[in-house]
C-alpha positions as CSV (number, residue, x, y, z in Angstrom):
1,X,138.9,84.6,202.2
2,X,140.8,88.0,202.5
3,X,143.5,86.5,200.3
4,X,140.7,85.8,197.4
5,X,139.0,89.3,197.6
6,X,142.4,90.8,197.8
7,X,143.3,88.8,194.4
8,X,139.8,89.8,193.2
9,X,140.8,93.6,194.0
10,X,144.0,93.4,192.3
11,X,142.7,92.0,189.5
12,X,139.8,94.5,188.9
13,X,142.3,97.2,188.0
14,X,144.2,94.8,185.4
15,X,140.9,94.0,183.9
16,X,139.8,97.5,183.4
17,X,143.3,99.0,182.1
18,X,142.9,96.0,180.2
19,X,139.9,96.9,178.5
20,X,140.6,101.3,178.3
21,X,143.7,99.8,176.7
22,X,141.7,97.7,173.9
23,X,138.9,100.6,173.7
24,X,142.0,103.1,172.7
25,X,143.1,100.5,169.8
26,X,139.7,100.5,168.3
27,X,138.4,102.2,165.3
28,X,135.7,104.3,166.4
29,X,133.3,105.7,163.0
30,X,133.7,108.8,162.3
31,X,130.5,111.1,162.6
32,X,128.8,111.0,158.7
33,X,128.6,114.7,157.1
34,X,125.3,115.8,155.1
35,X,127.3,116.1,152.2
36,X,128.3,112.5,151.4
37,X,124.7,112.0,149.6
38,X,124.9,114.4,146.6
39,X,127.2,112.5,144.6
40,X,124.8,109.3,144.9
41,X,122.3,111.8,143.8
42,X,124.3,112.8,141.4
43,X,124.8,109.9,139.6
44,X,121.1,108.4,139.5
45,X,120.5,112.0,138.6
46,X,122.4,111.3,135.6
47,X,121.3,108.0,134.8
48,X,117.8,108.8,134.6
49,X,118.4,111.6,132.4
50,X,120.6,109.3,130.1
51,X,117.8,106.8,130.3
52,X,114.9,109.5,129.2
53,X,117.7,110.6,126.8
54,X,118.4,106.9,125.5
55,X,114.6,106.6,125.0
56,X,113.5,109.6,123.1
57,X,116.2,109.2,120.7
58,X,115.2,105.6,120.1
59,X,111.3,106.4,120.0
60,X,112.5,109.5,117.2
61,X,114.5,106.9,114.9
62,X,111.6,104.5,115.2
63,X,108.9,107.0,114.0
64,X,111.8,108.2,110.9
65,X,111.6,104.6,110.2
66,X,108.2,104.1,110.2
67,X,107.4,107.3,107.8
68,X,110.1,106.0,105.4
69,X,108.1,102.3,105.9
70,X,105.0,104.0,104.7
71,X,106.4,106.0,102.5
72,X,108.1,102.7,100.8
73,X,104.9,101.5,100.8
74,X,102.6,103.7,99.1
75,X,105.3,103.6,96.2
76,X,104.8,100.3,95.8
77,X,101.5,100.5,96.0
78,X,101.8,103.0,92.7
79,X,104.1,101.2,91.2
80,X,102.1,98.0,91.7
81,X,99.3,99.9,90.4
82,X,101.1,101.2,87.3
83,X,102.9,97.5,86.3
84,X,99.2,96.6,86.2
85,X,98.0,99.2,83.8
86,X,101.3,98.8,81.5
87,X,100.6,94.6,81.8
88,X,96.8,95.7,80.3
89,X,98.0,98.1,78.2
90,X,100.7,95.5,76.9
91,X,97.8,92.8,76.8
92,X,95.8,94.9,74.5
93,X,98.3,95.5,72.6
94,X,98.9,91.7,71.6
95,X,95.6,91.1,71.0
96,X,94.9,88.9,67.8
97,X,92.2,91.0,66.3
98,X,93.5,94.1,67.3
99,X,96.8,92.9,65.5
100,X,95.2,91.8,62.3
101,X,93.0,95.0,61.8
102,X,96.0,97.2,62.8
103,X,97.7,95.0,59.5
104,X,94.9,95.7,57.3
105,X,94.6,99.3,57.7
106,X,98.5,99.1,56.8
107,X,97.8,97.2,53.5
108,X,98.6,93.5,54.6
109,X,96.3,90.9,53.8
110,X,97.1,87.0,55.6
111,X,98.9,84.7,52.8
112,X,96.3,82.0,50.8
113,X,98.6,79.4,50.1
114,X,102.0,79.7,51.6
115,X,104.8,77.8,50.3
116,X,107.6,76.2,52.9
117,X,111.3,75.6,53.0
118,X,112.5,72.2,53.9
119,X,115.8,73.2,55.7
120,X,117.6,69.7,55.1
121,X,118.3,70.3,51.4
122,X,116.7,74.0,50.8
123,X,114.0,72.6,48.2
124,X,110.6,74.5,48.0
125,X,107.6,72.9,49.2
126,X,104.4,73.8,47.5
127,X,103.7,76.7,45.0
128,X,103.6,80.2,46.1
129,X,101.0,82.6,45.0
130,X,101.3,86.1,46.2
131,X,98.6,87.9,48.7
132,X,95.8,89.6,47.2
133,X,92.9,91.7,48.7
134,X,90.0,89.1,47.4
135,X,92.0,86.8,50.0
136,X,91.3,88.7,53.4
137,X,89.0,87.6,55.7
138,X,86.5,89.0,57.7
139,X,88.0,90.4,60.9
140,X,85.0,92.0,62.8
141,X,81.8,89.9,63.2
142,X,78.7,91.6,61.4
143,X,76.1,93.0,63.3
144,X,73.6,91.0,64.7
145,X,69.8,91.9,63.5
146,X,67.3,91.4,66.6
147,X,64.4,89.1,65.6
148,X,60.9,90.8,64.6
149,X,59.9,90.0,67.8
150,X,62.0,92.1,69.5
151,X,62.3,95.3,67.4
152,X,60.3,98.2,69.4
153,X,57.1,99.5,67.3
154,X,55.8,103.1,67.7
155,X,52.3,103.0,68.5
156,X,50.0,106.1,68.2
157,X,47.0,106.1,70.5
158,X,44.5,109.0,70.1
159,X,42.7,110.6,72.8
160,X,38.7,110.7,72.5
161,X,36.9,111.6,75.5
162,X,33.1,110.3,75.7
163,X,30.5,112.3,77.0
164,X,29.6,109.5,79.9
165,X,33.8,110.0,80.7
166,X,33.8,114.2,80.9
167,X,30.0,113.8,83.0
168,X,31.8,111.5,85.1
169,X,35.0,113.3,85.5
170,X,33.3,116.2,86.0
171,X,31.6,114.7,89.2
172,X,35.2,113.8,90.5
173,X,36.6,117.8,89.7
174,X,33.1,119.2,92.5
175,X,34.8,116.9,95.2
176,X,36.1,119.6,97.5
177,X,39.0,121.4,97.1
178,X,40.9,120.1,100.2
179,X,40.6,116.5,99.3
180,X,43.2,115.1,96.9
181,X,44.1,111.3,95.7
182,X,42.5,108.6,93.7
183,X,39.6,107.8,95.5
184,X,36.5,109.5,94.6
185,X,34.2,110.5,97.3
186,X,30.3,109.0,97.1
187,X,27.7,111.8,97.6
188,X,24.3,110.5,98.7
């Protein structure tokens, strides 16, 4: 047995220069300093300001946009608004009756019996007799007379007060002063 623990005591030595050996060959960490942090901080530091940067810029062109939107807008709207008055003004304008009258006041009067072309061989269809005034026609409707039973009448009423009305009225005015209205108060 002394053989074994001398082996075991031999080897003990071995086994720890063995392992002082590997403990010199590794990499030990090196202590971290306090100052390794601030460029990490840094740099989200910077992000988030880009970020808040990024966004107000983005939320500014959006509200330009939106002004110019309503301001597009409410053109359209008066232009809308004016190609609708032109379009009536325009309508008025072509009116048939409107057309005719504005010819009469310039002197024209419609054609009676027109005469026609035929365009095949040039001859003249029918006779032509030039416009007069005794041929115009009757552009505005005459007015319209209401029957009798409708015309208002003027009616004169005159006033005569009765004695029996002014006795009786006169009973109505001693009522005293405080009460007013239409109902007359019964003394017994």
């Amino acid at each position: 047995m002394s053989t074994q623990v001398n082996q075991v005591r031999s080897r003990v030595p071995r086994v720890a220069g063995a392992a002082v050996e590997r403990a010199r060959l590794t990499l030990v960490p090196r202590a971290r300093r306090p100052g390794t942090r601030v460029p990490f901080v840094v740099l989200v530091s910077l992000l988030l300001l880009g970020g808040i940067g990024g966004l107000l810029c983005f939320n500014t062109s959006m509200q330009q946009a939106s002004f110019t939107a309503t301001a597009l807008e409410s053109r359209a709207q008066s232009l809308n608004a004016r190609r609708q008055g032109l379009q009536m003004q325009v309508d008025s304008l072509r009116d048939p009756q409107r057309v005719a009258l504005e010819a009469r006041r310039l002197g024209m009067v419609p054609a009676a019996d027109p005469a026609f072309i035929r365009l095949g061989d040039g001859k003249v269809l029918g006779k032509a007799v030039p416009a007069t005034g005794l041929d115009a026609v009757r552009l505005t409707p005459l007015p319209t007379r209401k029957p009798r039973d409708l015309r208002t009448r003027t009616v004169k009423v005159r006033a005569e007060v009765s004695a029996k009305k002014q006795a009786a009225d006169g009973a109505a005015a001693a009522a005293p002063a405080g009460q007013t209205g239409t109902k007359k108060s019964h003394v017994r």
